[in-house]
C-alpha positions as CSV (number, residue, x, y, z in Angstrom):
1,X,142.7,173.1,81.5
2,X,139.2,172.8,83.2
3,X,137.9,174.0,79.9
4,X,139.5,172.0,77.9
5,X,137.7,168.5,79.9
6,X,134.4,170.4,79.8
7,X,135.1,170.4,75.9
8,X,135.8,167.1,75.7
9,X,132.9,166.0,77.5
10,X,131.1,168.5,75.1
11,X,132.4,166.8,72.3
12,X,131.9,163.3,73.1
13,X,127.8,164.1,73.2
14,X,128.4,165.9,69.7
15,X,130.0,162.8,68.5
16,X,126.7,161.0,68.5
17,X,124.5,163.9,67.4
18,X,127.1,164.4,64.6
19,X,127.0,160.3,63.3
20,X,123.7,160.7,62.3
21,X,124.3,163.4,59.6
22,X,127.8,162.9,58.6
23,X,130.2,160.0,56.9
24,X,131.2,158.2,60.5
25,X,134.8,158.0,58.3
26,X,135.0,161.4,58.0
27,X,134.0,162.0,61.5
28,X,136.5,159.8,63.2
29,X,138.9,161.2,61.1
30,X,137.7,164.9,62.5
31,X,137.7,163.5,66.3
32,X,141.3,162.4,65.5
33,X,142.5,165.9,64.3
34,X,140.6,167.1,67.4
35,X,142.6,165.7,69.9
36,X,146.0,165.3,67.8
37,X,145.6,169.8,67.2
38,X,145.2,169.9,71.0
39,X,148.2,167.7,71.6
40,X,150.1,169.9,69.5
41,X,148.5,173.2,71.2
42,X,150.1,172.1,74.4
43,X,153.1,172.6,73.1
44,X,152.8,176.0,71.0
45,X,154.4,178.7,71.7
46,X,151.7,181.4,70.8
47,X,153.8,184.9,70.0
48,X,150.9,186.7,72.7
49,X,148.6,185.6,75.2
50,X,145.5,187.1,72.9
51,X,146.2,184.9,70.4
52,X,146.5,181.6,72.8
53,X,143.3,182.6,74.9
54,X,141.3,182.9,71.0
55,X,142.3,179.6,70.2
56,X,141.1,178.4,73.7
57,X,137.5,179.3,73.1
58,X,137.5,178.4,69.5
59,X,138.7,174.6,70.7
60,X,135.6,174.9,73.6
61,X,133.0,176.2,70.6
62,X,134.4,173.2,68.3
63,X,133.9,170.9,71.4
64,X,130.1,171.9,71.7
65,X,129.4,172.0,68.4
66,X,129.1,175.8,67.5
67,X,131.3,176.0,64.4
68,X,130.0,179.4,63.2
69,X,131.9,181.1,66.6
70,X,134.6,178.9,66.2
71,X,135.7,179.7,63.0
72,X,135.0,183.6,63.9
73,X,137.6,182.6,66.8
74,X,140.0,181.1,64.5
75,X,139.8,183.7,61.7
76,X,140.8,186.5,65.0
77,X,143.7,184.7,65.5
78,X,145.5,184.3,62.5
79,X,144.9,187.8,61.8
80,X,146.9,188.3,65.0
81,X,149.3,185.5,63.9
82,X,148.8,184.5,60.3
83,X,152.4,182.3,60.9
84,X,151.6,179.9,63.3
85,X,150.6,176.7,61.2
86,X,148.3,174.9,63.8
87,X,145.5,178.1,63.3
88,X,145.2,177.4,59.4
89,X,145.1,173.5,59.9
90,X,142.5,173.8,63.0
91,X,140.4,176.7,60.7
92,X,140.3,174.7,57.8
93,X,139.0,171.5,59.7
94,X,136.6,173.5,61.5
95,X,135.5,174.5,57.8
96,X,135.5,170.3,56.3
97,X,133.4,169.8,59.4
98,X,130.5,172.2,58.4
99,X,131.2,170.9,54.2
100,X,132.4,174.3,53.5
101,X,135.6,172.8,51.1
102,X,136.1,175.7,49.1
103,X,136.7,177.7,52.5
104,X,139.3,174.7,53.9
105,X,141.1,174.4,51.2
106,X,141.9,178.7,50.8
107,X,142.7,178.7,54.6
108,X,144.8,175.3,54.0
109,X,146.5,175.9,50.5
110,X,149.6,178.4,51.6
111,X,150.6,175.9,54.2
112,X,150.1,172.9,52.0
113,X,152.8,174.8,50.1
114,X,154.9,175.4,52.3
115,X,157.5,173.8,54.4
116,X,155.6,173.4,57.3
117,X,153.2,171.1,55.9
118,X,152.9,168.0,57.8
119,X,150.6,164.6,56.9
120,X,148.0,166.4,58.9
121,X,147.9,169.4,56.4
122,X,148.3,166.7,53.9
123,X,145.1,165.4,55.1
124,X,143.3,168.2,55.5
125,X,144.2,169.5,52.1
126,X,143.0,166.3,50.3
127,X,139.9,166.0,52.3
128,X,139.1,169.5,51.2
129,X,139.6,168.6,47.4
130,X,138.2,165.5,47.6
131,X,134.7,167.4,49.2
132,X,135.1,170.0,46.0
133,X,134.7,167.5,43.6
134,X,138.8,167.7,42.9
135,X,139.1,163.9,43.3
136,X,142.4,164.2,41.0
137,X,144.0,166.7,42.8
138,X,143.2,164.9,46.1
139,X,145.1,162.0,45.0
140,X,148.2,164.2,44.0
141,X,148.2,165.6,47.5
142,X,148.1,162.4,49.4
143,X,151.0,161.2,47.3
144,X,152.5,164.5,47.5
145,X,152.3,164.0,51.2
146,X,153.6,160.8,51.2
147,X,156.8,161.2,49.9
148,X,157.6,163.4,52.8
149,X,156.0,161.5,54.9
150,X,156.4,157.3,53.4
151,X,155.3,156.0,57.0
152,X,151.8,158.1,57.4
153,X,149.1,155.3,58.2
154,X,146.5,158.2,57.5
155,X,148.0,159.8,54.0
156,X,148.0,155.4,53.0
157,X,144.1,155.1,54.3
158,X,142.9,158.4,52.5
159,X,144.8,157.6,49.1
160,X,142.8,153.9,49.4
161,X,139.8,155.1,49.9
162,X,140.3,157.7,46.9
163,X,141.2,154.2,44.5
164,X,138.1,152.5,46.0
165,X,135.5,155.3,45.6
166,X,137.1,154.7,41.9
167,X,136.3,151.6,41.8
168,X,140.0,150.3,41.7
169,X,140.3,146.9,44.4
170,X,143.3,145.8,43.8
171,X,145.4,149.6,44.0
172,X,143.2,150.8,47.4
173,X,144.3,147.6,48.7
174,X,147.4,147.9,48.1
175,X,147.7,151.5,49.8
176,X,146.0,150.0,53.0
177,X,148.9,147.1,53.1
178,X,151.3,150.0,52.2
179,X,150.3,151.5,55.2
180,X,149.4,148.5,57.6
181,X,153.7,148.2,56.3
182,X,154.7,151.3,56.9
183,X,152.4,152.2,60.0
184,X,151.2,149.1,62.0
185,X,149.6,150.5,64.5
186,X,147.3,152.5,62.6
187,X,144.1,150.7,63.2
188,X,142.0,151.5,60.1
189,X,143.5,150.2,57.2
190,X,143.2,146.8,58.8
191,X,139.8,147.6,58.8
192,X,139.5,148.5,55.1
193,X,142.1,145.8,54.3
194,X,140.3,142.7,55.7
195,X,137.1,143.7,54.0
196,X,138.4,144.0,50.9
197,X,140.8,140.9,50.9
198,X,137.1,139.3,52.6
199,X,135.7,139.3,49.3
200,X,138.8,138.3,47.7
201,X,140.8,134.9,47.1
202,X,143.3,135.6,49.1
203,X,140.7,135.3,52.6
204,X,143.7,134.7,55.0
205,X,144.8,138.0,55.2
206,X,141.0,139.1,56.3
207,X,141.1,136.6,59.2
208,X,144.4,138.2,60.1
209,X,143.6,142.1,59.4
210,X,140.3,141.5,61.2
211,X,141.4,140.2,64.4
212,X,144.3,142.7,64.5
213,X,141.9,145.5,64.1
214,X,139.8,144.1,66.7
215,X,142.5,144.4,69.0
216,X,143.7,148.0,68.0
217,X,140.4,149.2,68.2
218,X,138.0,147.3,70.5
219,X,135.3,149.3,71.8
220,X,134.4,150.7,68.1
221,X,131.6,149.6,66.5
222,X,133.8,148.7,64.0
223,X,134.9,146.3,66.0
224,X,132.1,144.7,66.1
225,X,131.4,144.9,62.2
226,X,134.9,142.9,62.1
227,X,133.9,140.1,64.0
228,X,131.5,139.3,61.8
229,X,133.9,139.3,58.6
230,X,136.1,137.1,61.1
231,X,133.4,134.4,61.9
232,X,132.3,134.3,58.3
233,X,135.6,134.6,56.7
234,X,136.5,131.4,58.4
235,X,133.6,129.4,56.3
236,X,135.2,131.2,53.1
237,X,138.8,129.7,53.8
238,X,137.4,126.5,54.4
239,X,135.6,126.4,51.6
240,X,138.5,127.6,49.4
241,X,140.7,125.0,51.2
242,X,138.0,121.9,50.2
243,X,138.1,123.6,46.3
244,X,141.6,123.3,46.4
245,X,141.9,119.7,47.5
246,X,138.9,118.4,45.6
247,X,140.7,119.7,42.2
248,X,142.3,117.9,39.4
249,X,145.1,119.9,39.5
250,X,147.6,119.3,42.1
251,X,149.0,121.6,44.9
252,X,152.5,122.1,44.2
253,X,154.9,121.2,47.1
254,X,156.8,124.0,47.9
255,X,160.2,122.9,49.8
256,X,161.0,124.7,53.6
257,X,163.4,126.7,52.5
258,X,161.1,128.6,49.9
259,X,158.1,128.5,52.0
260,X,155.9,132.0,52.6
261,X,154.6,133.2,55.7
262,X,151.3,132.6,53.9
263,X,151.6,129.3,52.6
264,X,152.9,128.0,56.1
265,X,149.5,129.3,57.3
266,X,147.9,127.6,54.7
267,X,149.5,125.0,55.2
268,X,148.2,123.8,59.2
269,X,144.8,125.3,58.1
270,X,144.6,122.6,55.7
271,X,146.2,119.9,58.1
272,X,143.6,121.2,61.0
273,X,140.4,120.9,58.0
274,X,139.1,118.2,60.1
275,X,138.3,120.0,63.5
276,X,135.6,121.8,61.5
277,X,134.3,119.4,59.3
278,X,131.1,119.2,61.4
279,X,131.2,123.3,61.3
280,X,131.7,126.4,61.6
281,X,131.0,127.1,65.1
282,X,132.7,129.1,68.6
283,X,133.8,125.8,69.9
284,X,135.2,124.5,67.0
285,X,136.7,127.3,66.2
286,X,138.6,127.6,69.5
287,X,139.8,124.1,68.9
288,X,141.2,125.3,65.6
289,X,142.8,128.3,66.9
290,X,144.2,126.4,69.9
291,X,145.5,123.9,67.5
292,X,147.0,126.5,65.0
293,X,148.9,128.5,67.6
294,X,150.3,125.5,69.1
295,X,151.6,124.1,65.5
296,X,152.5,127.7,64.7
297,X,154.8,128.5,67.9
298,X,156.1,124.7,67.4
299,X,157.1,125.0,63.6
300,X,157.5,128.5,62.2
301,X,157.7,131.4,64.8
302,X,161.0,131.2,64.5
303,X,160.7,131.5,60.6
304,X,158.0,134.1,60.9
305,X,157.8,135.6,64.2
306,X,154.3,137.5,64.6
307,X,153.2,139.0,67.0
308,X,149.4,138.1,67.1
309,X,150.6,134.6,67.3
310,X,152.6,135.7,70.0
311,X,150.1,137.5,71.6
312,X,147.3,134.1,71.3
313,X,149.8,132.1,72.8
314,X,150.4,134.0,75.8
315,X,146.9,134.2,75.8
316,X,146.7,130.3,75.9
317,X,149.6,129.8,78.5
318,X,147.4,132.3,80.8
319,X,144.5,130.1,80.4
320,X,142.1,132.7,79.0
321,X,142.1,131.5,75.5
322,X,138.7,129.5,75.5
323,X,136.9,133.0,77.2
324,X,139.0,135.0,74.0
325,X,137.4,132.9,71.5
326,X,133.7,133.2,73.2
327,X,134.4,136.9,73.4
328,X,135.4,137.3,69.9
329,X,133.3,135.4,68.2
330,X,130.3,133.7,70.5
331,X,127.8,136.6,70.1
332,X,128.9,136.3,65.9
333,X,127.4,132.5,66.2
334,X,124.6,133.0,68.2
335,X,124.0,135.5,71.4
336,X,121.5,132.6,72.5
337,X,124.7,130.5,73.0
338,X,126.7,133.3,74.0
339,X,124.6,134.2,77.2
340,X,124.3,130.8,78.2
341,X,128.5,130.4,78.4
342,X,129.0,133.6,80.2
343,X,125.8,132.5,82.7
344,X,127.7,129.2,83.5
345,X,131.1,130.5,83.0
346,X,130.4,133.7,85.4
347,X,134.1,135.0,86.0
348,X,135.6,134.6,82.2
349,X,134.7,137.5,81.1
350,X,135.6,140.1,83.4
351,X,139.0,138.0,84.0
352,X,139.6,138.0,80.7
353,X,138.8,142.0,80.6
354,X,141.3,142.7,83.0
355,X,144.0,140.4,81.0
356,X,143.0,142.8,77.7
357,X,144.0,145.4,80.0
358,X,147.3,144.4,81.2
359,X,148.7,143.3,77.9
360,X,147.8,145.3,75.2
361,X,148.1,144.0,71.2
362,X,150.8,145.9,69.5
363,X,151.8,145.1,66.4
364,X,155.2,145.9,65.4
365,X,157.0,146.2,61.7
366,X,158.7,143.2,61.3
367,X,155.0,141.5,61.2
368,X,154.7,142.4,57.6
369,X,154.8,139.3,55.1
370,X,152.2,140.6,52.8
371,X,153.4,140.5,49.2
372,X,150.9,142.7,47.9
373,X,150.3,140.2,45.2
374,X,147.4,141.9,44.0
375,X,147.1,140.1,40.4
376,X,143.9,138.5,39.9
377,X,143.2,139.1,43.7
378,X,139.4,139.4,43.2
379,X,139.2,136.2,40.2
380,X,138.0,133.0,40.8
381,X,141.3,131.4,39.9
382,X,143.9,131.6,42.7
C-alpha cells in the first residue's frame, strides 16, 4: 500500500511533465485508466503471489514515468498468467502512453475478442487504432463496444471525437448527448458538447452543458476554459433572442401542454431580456440567473424537474447565490472587478467553498430533454 501512495504522488508530478508533450485528452484519459486498473487490482485475485508482486512494481514504474521497465514488468506477468484480463489492458495502455499502437493493439486484440472485454478494453482497443492510422476500425470498435455496453460515457466521448476529427458536427454531437443521456455523470462530454452547441444555433444547451461541467469538474483547467464559453455564450443567446424578436416572421405560440423543456427556457430568457439590456456583465447576470431560477421553480419544475435548477435554488435559499455568480463568472468579466468584490466581500468565498463542499452537483438521468435535433444545428436559420 505505501507504494502504491508513493506512486501516486509520482504520478501526479509526471502528469505535468507529461502535458507538455502529449494530447492533455489523451492524457486524462490515461490518468483515468490509471486509477480505474488499480481499483480493479484491489480486487484481483492473482493465481500466485509472483505474478501480484510484478504487477506491483510495474504500477510504481508507470507512476514515475519509466515505461520501458514497466512494460518489461507487465510482459513477466502475463507470461506467468497470460488469463488474467487486467495485465493485457494495463500492458497495452502502458504501450498508447509511449505511442507504440501497433504494440497495444497485439497485447489488446485477443481480449477485445473475447468475452471479457469491457468499455475499458473497448477503449483501449480504439485508442490503439485510432493512433495506427485505423480511424475506420476505431469507430467499429467504439460502436462494437457500445452495444454491450449502451450507457459507457467514455465509448460516447471517443466515438465523438472520432466524427469531429472527421469533420462531422452534427453526429459527434450527437454521441456526446448520447452519452451526457446515457451517462450523466460523465463530465466530459459536457465539455465537448457545450462547445460545439457554442458555436451553434441552438446556444442554450452550451449555457447548460457548461455550467454542469463546471460543477462535475471544478478544479480542471477545463473548467476554467468553460466559464468563458458560459460568459460569452450568454451575449450569443441574447443576441439570437433580439434576431428573433426583431424579425418579420412571427414566433409561433406554442400552447402549455405541447411546450419543450427548451422552449420554456426560452421562453423566461426572453421575458427577463430587459435585465441585460444595458449588458452583459457579473451583476447583471446574477440578476438574470436569480430571476430565471425563481420563474423556473415557480412555473415548470414540476413540468421539467432539473437538477441544476434545483441545485441554484438551494443555492439561492442558502444565500450564497450572488458569491456563485462572482465565482463563476467575475474573473470571465474582468479580474480587476473580481478582486475588488472578494476584497470588500472577504468571507464569500471561502463560505461559499465550504457550501461546494457539502452539496455536491449530481446530475441524475431524468435531466435529459435534449432532442438531439441536430438538423441545420450549425445554419443560420433556426
Amino acid at each position: 500500500m505505501a507504494g502504491f501512495m508513493n506512486g501516486i504522488k509520482y504520478f501526479c508530478c509526471l502528469f505535468q511533465h507529461l502535458l507538455s508533450v502529449l494530447m492533455y485528452r489523451k492524457i486524462l484519459f490515461f490518468i483515468f485508466l490509471f486509477y480505474s486498473l488499480n481499483s480493479i487490482a484491489q480486487n484481483e485475485n492473482w493465481p500466485n503471489p509472483e505474478v501480484g508482486q510484478l504487477y506491483e512494481q510495474a504500477k510504481e514504474y508507470q507512476a514515475k514515468g519509466a515505461w520501458k521497465e514497466a512494460i518489461t514488468q507487465l510482459q513477466q506477468a502475463i507470461q506467468l498468467a497470460p488469463d488474467v484480463a487486467l495485465l493485457r489492458k494495463d500492458l497495452s495502455n502502458c504501450y498508447n502512453t509511449v505511442g507504440n499502437y501497433a504494440a497495444a493493439y497485439s497485447t489488446i486484440e485477443p481480449l477485445a475478442k473475447s468475452e471479457q472485454a469491457d468499455e475499458y478494453t473497448y477503449f483501449i482497443t480504439g485508442t490503439a487504432l485510432m493512433g495506427m492510422g485505423e480511424k475506420k476500425k476505431a469507430k467499429k470498435t467504439y460502436e462494437k463496444g457500445l452495444k454491450v455496453f449502451p450507457y459507457s460515457g467514455m465509448l460516447y466521448h471517443e466515438l465523438g471525437i472520432y466524427f469531429q476529427a472527421n469533420k462531422d458536427p452534427e453526429y459527434a454531437i450527437t454521441s456526446w448527448v448520447s452519452g451526457i443521456e446515457g451517462n450523466p455523470t460523465y463530465a466530459l462530454n459536457y465539455y465537448e458538447a457545450a462547445k460545439l452547441y457554442a458555436q451553434s444555433n441552438q446556444p442554450l444547451w452550451a449555457l447548460l452543458y457548461a455550467e454542469q461541467y463546471i460543477q462535475l469538474d471544478r478544479h480542471s483547467t477545463r473548467s476554467t476554459e468553460m466559464r468563458n464559453v458560459l460568459f460569452l455564450t450568454y451575449t450569443t443567446l441574447f443576441n439570437n433572442i433580439a434576431t428573433m424578436s426583431n424579425s418579420a416572421e412571427k414566433t409561433p405560440v406554442i400552447s402549455p401542454d405541447k411546450i419543450t423543456f427548451e422552449n420554456a427556457a426560452l421562453e423566461i430568457f426572453k421575458q427577463l431580456t430587459p435585465v441585460v439590456a444595458d449588458g452583459i456583465t457579473t451583476d447583471n447576470l446574477t440578476m438574470l440567473r436569480t430571476r430565471f431560477v425563481m420563474e423556473w421553480m415557480d412555473r415548470y419544475m414540476a413540468k421539467f424537474p432539473f437538477t441544476l435548477f434545483a441545485w441554484q435554488d438551494q443555492l439561492l435559499r442558502d444565500g450564497q447565490f450572488e458569491a456563485y455568480n462572482q465565482w463563476l463568472l467575475g474573473k470571465v468579466e474582468s479580474e480587476t472587478l473580481y478582486n475588488s468584490w472578494t476584497t470588500f466581500n472577504a468571507d464569500a468565498i471561502p463560505a461559499l467553498d465550504a457550501w461546494l463542499q457539502k452539496n455536491k452537483y449530481n446530475p441524475v438521468a431524468t435531466d435529459f430533454y435534449n432532442s438531439k435535433n441536430v438538423k441545420e444545428l450549425f445554419s443560420t436559420k433556426r
